[in-house]
DOLUMBA-430963 format. One record per residue (C-alpha): residue number from 1; residue in three letters; x, z, y. Coordinates in steps of 0.1 Angstrom, whole numbers, padded with zeros to 4 digits, always signed. Example, Ala and Ser with C-alpha at 12.3 -4.5 7.8 and 13.67 -1.06 7.14 Angstrom:
BEGIN
> 1;ALA;+0123;+0078;-0045 .
> 2;SER;+0137;+0071;-0011 .
! end
This chain:
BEGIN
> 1;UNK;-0058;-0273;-0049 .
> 2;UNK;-0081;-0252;-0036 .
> 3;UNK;-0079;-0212;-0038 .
> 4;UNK;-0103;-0195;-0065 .
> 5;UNK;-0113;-0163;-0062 .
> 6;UNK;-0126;-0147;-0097 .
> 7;UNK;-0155;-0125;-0087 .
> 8;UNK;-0167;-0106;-0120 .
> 9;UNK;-0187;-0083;-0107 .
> 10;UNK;-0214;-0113;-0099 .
> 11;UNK;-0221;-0119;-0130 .
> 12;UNK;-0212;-0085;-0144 .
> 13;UNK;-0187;-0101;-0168 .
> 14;UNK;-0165;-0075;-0185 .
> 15;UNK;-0161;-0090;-0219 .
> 16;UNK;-0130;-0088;-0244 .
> 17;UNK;-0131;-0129;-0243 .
> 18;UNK;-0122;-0129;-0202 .
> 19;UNK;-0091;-0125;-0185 .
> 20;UNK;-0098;-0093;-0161 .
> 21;UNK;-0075;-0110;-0135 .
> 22;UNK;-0081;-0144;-0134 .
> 23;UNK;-0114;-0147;-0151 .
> 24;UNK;-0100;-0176;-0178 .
> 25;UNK;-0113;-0180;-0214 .
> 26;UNK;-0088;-0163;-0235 .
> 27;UNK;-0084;-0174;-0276 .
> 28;UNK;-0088;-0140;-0286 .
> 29;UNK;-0103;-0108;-0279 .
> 30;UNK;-0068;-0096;-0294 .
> 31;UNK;-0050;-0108;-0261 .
> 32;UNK;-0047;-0077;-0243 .
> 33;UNK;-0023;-0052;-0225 .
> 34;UNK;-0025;-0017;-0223 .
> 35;UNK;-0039;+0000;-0192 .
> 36;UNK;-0013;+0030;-0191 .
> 37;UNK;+0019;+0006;-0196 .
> 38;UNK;+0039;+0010;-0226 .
> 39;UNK;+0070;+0023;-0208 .
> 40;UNK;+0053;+0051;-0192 .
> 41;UNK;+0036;+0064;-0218 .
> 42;UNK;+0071;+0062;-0239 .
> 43;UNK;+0089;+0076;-0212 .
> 44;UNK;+0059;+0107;-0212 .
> 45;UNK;+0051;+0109;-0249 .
> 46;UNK;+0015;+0094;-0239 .
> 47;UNK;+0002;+0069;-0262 .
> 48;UNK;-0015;+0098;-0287 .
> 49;UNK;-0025;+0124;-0255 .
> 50;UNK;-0068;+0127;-0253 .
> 51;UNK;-0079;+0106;-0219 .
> 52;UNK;-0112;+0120;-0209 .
> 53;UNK;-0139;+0091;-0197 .
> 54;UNK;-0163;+0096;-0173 .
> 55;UNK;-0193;+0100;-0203 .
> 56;UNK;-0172;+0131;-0210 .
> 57;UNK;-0163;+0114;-0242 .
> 58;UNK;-0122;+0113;-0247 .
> 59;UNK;-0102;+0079;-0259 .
> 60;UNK;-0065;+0083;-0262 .
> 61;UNK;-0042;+0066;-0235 .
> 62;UNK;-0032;+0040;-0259 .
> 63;UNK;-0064;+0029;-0269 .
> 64;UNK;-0073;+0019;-0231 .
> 65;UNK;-0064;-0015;-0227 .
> 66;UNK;-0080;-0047;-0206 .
> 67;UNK;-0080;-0084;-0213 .
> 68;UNK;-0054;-0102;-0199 .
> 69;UNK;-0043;-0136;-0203 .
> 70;UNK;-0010;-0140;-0222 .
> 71;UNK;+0002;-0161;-0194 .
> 72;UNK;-0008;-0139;-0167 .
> 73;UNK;+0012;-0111;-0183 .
> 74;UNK;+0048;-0127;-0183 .
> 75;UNK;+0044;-0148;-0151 .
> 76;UNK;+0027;-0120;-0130 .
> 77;UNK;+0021;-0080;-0142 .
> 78;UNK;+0054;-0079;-0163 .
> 79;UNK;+0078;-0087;-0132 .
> 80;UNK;+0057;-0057;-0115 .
> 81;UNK;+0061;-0032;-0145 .
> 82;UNK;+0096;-0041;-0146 .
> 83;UNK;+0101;-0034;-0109 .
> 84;UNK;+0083;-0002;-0110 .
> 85;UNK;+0093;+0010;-0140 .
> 86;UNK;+0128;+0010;-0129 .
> 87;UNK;+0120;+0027;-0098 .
> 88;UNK;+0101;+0054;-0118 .
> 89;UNK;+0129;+0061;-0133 .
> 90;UNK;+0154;+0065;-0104 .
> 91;UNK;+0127;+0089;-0084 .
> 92;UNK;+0119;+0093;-0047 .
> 93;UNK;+0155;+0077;-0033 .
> 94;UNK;+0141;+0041;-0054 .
> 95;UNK;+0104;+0047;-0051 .
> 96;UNK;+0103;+0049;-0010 .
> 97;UNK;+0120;+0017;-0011 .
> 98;UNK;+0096;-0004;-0029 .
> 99;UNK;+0072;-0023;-0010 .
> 100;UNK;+0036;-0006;-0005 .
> 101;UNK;+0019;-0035;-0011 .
> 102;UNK;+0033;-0036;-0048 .
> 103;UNK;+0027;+0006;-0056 .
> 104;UNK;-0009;-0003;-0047 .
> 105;UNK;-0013;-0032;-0067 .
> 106;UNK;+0006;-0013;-0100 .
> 107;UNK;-0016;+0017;-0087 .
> 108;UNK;-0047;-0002;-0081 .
> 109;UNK;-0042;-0024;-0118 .
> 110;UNK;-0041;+0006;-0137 .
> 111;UNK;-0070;+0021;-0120 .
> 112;UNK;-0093;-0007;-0120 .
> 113;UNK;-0082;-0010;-0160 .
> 114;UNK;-0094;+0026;-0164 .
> 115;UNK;-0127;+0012;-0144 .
> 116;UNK;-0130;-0016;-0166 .
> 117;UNK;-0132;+0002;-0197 .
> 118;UNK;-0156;+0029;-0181 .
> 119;UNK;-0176;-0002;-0174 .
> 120;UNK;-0177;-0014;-0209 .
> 121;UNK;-0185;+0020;-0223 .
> 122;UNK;-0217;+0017;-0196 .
> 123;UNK;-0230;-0020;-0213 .
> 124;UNK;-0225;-0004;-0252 .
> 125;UNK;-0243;+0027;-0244 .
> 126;UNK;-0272;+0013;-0218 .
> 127;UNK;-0275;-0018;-0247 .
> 128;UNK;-0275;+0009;-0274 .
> 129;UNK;-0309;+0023;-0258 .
> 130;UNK;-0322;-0012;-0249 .
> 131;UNK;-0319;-0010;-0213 .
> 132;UNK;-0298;-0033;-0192 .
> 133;UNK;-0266;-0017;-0175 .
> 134;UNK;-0270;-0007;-0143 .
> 135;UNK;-0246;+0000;-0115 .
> 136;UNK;-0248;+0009;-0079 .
> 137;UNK;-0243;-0018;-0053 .
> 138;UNK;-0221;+0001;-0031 .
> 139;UNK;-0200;+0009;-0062 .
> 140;UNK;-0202;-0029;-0070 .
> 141;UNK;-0189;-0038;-0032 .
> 142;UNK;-0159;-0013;-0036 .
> 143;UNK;-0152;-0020;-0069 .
> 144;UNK;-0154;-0060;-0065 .
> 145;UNK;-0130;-0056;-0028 .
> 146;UNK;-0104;-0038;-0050 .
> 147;UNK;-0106;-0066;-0074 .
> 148;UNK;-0106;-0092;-0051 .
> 149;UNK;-0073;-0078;-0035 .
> 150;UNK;-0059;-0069;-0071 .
> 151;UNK;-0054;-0108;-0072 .
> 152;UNK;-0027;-0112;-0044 .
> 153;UNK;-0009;-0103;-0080 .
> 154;UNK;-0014;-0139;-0091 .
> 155;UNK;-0024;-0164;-0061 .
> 156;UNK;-0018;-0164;-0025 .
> 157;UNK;-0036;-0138;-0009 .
> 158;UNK;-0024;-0128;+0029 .
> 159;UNK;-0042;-0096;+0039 .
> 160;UNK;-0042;-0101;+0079 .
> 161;UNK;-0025;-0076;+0099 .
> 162;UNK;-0039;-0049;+0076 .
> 163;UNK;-0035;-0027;+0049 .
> 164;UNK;-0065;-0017;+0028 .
> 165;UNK;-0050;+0014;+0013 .
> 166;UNK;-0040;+0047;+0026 .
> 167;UNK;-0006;+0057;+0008 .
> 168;UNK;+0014;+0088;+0006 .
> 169;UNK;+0045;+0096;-0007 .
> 170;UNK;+0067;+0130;-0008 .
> 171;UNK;+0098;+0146;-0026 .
> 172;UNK;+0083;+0175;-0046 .
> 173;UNK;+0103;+0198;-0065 .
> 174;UNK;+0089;+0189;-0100 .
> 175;UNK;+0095;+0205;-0133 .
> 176;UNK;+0113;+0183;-0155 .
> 177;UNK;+0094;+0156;-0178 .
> 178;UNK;+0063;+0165;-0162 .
> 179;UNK;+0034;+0144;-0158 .
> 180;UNK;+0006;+0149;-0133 .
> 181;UNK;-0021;+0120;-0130 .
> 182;UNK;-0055;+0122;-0110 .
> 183;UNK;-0080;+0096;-0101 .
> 184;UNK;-0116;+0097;-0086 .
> 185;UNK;-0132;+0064;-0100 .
> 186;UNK;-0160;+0068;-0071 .
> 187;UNK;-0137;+0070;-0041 .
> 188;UNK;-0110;+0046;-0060 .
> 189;UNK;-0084;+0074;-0053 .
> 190;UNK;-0050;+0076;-0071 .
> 191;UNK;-0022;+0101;-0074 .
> 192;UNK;+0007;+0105;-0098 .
> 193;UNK;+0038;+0132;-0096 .
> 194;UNK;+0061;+0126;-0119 .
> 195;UNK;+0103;+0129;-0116 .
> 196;UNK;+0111;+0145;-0080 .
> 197;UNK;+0081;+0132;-0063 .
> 198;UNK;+0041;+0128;-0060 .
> 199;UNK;+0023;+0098;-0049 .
> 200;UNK;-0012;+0095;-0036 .
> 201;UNK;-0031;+0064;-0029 .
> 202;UNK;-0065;+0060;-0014 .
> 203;UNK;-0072;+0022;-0028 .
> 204;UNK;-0102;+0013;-0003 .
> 205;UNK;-0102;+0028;+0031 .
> 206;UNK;-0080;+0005;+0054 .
> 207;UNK;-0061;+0032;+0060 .
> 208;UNK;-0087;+0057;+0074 .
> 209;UNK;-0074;+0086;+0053 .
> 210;UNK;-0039;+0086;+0067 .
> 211;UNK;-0052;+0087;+0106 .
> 212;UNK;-0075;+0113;+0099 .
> 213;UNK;-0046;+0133;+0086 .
> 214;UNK;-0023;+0124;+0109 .
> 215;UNK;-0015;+0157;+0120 .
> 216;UNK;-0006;+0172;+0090 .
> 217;UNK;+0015;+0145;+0081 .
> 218;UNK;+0037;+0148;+0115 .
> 219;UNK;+0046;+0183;+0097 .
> 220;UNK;+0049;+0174;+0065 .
> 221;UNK;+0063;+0142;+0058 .
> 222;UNK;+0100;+0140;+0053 .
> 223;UNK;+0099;+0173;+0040 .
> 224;UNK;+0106;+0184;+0003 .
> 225;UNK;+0075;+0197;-0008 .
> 226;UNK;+0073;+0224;-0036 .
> 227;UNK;+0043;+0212;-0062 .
> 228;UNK;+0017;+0237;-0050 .
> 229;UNK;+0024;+0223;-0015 .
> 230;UNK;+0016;+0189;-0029 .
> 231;UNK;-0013;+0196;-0047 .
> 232;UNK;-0029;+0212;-0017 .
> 233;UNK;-0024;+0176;+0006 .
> 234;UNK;-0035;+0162;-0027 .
> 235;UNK;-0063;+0184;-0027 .
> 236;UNK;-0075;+0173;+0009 .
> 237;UNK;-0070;+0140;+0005 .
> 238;UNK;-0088;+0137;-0021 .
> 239;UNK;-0120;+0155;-0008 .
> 240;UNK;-0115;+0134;+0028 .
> 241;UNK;-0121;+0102;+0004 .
> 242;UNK;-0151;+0120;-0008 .
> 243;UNK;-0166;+0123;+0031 .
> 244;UNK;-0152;+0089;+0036 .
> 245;UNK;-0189;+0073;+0044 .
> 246;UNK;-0177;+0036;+0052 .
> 247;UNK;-0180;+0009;+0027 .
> 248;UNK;-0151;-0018;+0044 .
> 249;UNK;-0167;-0050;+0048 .
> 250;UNK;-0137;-0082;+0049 .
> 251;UNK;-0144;-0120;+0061 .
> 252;UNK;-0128;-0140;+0030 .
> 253;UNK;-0111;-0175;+0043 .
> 254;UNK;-0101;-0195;+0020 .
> 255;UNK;-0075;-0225;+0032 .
> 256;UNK;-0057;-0247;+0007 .
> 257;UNK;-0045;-0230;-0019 .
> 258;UNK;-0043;-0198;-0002 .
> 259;UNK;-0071;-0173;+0005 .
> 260;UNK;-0073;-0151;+0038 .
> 261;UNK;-0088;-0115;+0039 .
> 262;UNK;-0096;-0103;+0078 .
> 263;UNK;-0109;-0069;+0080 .
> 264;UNK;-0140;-0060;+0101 .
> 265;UNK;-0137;-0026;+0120 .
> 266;UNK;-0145;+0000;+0101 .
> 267;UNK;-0171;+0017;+0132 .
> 268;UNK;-0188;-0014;+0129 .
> 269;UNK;-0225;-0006;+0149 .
> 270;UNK;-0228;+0029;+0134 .
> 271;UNK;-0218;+0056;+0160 .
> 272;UNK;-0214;+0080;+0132 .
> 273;UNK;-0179;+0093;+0128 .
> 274;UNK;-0162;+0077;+0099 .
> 275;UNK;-0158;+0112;+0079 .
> 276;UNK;-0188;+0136;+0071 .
> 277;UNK;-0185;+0172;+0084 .
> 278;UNK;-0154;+0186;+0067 .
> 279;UNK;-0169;+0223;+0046 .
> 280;UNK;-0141;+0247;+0039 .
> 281;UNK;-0162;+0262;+0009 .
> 282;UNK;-0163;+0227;-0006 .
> 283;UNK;-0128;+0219;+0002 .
> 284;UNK;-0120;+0254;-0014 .
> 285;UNK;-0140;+0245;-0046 .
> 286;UNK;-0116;+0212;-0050 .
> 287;UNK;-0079;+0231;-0043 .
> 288;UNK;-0091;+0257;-0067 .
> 289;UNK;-0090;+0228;-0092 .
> 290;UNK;-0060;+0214;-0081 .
> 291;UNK;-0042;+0250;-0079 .
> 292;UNK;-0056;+0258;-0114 .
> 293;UNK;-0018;+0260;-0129 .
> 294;UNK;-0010;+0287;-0103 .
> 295;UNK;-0044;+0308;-0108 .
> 296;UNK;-0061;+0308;-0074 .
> 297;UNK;-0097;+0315;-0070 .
> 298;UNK;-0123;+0302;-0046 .
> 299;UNK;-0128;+0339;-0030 .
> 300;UNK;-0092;+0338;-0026 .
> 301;UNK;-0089;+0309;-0014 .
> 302;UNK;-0116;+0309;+0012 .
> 303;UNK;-0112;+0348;+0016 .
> 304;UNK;-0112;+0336;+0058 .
> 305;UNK;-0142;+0311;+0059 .
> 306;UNK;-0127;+0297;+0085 .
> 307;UNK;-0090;+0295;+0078 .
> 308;UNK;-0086;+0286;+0039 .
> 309;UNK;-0049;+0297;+0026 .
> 310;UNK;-0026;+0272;+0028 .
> 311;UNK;+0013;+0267;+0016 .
> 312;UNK;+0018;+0240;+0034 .
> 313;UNK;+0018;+0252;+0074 .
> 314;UNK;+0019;+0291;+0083 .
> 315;UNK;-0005;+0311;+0109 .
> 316;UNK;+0008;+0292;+0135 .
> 317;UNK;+0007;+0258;+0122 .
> 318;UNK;+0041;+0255;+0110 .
> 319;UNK;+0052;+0238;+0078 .
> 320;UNK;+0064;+0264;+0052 .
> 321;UNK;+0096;+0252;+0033 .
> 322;UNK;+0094;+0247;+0001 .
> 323;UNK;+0126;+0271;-0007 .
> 324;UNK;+0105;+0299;+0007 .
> 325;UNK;+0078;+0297;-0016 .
> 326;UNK;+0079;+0325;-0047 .
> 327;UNK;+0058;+0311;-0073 .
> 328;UNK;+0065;+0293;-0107 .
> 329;UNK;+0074;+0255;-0102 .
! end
């Protein structure tokens, strides 16, 4: 049997009647899962919570959900919940020890289902004023290689000698029963802290963002970090996936039953670095959102132009730790 790849961005199908995964005719529009899964948003007293869309219009987290065959489900995305879940609940000691490839499928899922319904809310709005919907096709090419990837969930998919995700993962001295979640639907970027650690996940970069931070990481990772020290990396990750100006490109083999993803370099003929220039007022401007709980401002922030406060490394480059730090957790 030959592999087959479900491609929905082709035909720009994103209705309640199609599997989102596997792309097969389902007997309901009722057959469904939620995007946020059940246990988590038990576990964080979710399910009611506002979830603001991209319209600027709010759902609640339980009313985001995405077709999924009943099938699928059980056979495929419950096995990962369960693994995951579990994990979750242990913290960093159980989280470190899962395999990447399976956080960035849970983390990738849950993204694209937030995508999906964004996507939806696009075609009933752009119908509502008789126009067709419309999306960029760079967006299209991300969107559709995340997808594409998303099914090594249900059919053999070998990703060759590469990862297409950055992923980062630290002990961070959280508050108890908190719950911090970010995404960037643009730059498909990802980060959750929860329990005694914080996760970040750049979804479609081959890895780009964790060279290009590589020597902040020989610092930091390992260390316990204290949350304000993990929002800032979360801060400049975040804003590197924004100057991120390569769109990957991957030759798709399919063999027998199995299908075979080979990345091209990510240079490829452009001799422009792979990062635009890195702005310190602009990078202020994002960690005085992500530092909003502990009341920094810009002018604060960027009070040296050239040297923007940081809690993670001191004047001299070193890391800071955590247990040094006097502010509110």
């Amino acid at each position: 049997m030959s592999a087959q790849i479900y491609e929905p961005f082709k035909k720009s199908n994103f209705s309640n009647r199609t599997c989102f995964l596997s792309g097969q005719t389902l007997t309901s529009e009722e057959e469904k899962i939620q995007v946020f899964p059940t246990w988590l948003m038990n576990r964080y007293n979710l399910a009611d919570q506002p979830f603001k869309l991209l319209d600027e219009s709010f759902a609640t987290y339980k009313d985001l959900k995405i077709p999924c065959a009943a099938k699928i489900n059980e056979q495929y995305l419950e096995p990962l919940e369960a693994e995951i879940g579990a994990a979750f609940d242990i913290g960093f000691d159980a989280v470190k020890n899962v395999d990447e490839l399976k956080l960035f499928q849970w983390a990738g899922k849950l993204l694209y289902g937030i995508l999906f319904n964004e996507v939806q809310s696009g075609i009933r709005q752009q119908h509502t004023q008789g126009q067709e919907f419309n999306i960029s096709q760079a967006l299209i090419h991300k969107f559709g290689n995340l997808h594409l990837m998303l099914q090594s969930l249900n059919q053999p998919i070998v990703m060759e000698e590469f990862k297409p995700f950055s992923l980062f993962l630290f002990k961070v001295e959280n508050e108890e029963d908190l719950f911090g979640y970010r995404d960037e639907i643009n730059t498909l970027t990802f980060s959750l802290r929860i329990k005694d650690f914080g996760l970040i996940i750049c979804l479609q970069d081959n890895g780009a963002n964790r060279i290009y931070h590589k020597d902040i990481l020989e610092k930091i990772e390992g260390q316990t970090l204290h949350p304000i020290q993990f929002e800032e990396f979360n801060a400049r990750i975040f804003y590197s996936a924004y100057l991120f100006n390569r769109l990957p490109e991957y030759n798709v083999l399919p063999a027998g039953d199995t299908t075979y993803i080979e990345n091209m370099p990510l240079r490829g003929i452009s001799s422009k670095p792979l990062f635009d220039f890195w702005q310190n007022k602009t990078y202020g401007q994002v960690l005085e959102n992500f530092w909003k709980k502990w009341g920094f401002l810009l002018l604060e922030i960027i009070k040296d132009p050239e040297d923007p406060i940081s809690f993670l490394v001191d004047a001299d480059g070193n890391f800071i730790n955590a247990t040094t730090i006097e502010l509110p957790r």
